[in-house]
C-alpha positions in Angstrom: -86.1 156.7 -136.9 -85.8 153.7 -139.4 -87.0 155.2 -141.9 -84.5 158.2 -142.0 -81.4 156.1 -141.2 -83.0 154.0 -144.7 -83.3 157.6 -146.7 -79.8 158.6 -145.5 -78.6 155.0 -146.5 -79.8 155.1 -150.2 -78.7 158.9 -150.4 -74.9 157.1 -149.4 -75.9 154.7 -152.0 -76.4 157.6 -154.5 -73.5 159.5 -153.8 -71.2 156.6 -154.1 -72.5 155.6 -157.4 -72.0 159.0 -158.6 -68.5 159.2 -157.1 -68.4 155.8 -159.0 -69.1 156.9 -162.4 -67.3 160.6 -162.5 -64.1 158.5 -161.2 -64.8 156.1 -164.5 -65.6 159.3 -166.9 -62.4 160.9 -165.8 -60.4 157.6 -167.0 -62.3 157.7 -170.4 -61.5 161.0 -170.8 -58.0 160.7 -170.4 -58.0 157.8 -172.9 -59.7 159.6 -175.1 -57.5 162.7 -175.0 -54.4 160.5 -175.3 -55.7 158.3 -178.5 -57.0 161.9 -179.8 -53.4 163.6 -178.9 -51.3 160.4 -180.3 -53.0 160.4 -183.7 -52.3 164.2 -183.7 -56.5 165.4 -183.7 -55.6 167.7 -180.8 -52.6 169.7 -179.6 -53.1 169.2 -176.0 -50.3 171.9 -175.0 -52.3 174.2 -176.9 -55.2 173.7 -175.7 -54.5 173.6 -172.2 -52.0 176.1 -172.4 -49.3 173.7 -170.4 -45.7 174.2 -169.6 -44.8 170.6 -169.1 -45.2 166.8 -170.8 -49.1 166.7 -171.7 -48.6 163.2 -170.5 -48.5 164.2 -166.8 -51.7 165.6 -167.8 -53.0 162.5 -168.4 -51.2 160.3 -165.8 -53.4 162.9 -163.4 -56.2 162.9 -165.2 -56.7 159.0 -165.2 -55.2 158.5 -161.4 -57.8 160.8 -160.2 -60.4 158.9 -161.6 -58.7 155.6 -160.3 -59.2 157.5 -157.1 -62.8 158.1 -157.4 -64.2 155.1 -158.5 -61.9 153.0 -156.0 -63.8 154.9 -153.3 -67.2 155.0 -155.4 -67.2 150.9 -155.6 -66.9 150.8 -151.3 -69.5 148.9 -150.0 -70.2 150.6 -146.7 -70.1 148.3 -143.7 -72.7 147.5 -141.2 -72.1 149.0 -137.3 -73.3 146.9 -134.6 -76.7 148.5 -134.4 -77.7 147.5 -137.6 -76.3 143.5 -137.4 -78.5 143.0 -134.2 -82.2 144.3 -135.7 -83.2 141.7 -138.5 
């Protein structure tokens, strides 16, 4: 039984540092589509095909990575069960 609950702990582990380091990607990506978009390397309307301000697209872009690596860097707590056994 210990031995699962450790397997399904480091799987959290995993998952968490994933969620972690997408959320991060996401906010370099945005930087690097506005840097590429102010110098003028990239049309961003274009090449998204967007209707509105391209910098919506990155205000999204960037919050939802704020998003996911706010919940990525959650340590997870410890129940009662697993403060009593040493």
């Amino acid at each position: 039984m210990a031995q699962s609950t450790q397997h399904l702990s480091s799987l959290g582990q995993v998952l968490m540092k994933t969620i972690f380091y997408v959320g991060v990607s996401l906010i370099s990506i945005s930087v690097v589509l506005l840097a590429s978009d102010l110098i003028g390397l990239i049309d961003i309307k274009q090449l998204f095909h967007l209707e509105g301000s391209p910098l919506k697209t990155y205000a999204r872009i960037a919050v939802s990575g704020c998003l996911l690596a706010s919940i990525g860097s959650l340590q997870p707590t410890l129940s009662n069960e697993d403060q009593k056994t040493p």
